[in-house]
Residue, then its C-alpha position, 0 to 999 in steps of 0.5 A: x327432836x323433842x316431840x313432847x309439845x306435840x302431845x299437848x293438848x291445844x300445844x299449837x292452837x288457839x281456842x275459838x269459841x262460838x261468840x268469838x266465831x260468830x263476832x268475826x262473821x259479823x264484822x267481815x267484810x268480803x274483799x272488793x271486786x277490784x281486789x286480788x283475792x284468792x277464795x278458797x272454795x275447797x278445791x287446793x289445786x284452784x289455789x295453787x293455780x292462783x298463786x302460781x299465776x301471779 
């Protein structure tokens, strides 16, 4: 397996900056009520069971 990309610097990832962070958080809108919408509140196990359950 070469592993070399791995070691890359930004090899997997994209740069955000602030001004890019800051125009998606004023552009968001949450999802309606009436939208099944998984919310991650920390907690993996929470998530699971959302997806799980449908």
């Amino acid at each position: 397996m070469d592993t070399r990309r791995h070691h890359r610097l930004w090899a997997r990832a994209a740069l955000l900056t602030v001004p890019a962070l800051d125009d998606f958080f004023a552009r968001f809108e949450p999802p309606a009520l009436d939208k099944n919408a998984i919310v991650y509140t920390g907690h993996v196990d929470a998530v699971y069971e959302a997806l799980t359950a449908r």
